[in-house]
N, C-alpha and C positions, 0 to 999 in steps of 0.2 A: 561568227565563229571562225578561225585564226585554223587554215589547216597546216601541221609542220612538211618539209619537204617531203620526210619522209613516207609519212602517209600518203603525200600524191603517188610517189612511184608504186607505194604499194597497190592504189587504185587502180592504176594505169594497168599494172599487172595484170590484176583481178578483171578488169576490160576485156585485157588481152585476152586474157584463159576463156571469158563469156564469150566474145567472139568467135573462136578457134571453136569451143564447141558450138555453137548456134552455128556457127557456117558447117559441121564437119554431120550434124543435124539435117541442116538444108540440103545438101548433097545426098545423102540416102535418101531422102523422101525425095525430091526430084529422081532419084534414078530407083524407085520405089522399090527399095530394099529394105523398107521395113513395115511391118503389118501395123493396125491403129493403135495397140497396145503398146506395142515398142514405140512409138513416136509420143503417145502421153508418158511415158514411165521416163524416155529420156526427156522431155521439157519438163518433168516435173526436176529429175537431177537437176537439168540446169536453173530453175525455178529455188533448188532451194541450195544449190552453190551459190546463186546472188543472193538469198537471205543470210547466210554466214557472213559478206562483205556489208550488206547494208540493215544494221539489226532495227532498223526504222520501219513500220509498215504505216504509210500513211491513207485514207480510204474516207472520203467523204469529211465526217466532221471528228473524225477517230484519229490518232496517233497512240500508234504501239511501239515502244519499244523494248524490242526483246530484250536486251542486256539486262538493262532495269528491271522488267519486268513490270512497268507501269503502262495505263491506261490513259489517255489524255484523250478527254470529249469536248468539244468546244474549248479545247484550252484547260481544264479543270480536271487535277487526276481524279479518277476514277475507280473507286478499291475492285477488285476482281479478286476472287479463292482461286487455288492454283489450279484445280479443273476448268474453272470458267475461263483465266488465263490462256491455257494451255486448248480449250477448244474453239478461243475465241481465233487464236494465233493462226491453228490451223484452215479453219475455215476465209479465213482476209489470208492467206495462201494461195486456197483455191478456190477463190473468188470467181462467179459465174458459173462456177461446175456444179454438178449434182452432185452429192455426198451421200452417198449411201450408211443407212448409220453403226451396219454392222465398219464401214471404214473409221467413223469418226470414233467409235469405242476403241477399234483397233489401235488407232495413232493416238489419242488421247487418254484412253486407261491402262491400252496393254492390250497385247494378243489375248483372246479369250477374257476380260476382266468388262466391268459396266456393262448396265444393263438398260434395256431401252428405255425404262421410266426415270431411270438416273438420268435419261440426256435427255430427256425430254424436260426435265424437270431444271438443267442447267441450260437446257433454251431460252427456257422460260425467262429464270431467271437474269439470263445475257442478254433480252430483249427488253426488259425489264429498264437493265442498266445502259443500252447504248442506244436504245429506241428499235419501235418493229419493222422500221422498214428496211434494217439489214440484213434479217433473216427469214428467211420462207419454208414453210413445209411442202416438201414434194409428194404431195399422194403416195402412198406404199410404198416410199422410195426412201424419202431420207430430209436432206436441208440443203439448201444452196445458200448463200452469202455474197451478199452484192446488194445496192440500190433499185428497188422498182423504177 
């Protein structure tokens, strides 16, 4: 793939701004000015100002990409309904975290909207389609997303 010039510098940019924050991040928590909330709520900004520059998520045998809006499993798209899409996206996000599922209803159907059998029910099905061992149940808690 041929990138034009211009898309380097816009890269380059995009670097720059990830930088400046990641370092302007590191500085408050070194001089611990910020409480644990405030240090995940900022690495999730900068977490998802680099998913705007890179609409690729790639994770084990998966490739998402956003734009598209396609699934690639071993190379093979993959069909996904736009909840499955859209909960699969978030979760290869925040990968290794716990996910509580009143969050994942929140970010994926709406403030107040879906309900715990509907996501359970598009786990299911998400497991179904990318294999189990991406997604795990947390006891009374919720799903995490990542490889065992």
């Amino acid at each position: 793939m041929k990138i034009a010039p211009s898309d380097v510098e816009r890269y380059l940019s995009d670097l720059s701004e990830i930088e400046k924050r990641c370092g302007g991040l590191r500085r408050d928590i070194e001089a611990e000015n910020l409480t644990g909330e405030e240090i995940a709520k900022r690495a999730r900004e900068i977490q998802e100002y680099f998913m705007q520059i890179s609409p690729v998520i790639e994770y084990g045998a998966m490739k998402l990409d956003i734009n598209s809006r396609v699934l690639y499993v071993d190379g093979k798209d993959t069909r996904l309904t736009k909840i499955e899409f859209d909960l699969l996206q978030y979760m290869m996000q925040h990968r290794g975290m716990a996910m509580t599922t009143d969050e994942l209803m929140n970010n994926v159907w709406g403030e107040g909207h879906g309900s715990n059998e509907s996501l359970r029910v598009h786990v299911w099905r998400l497991k179904r389609k990318i294999g189990e061992e991406y997604i795990r149940a947390v006891n009374s808690f919720g799903y995490t997303f990542g490889l065992r």
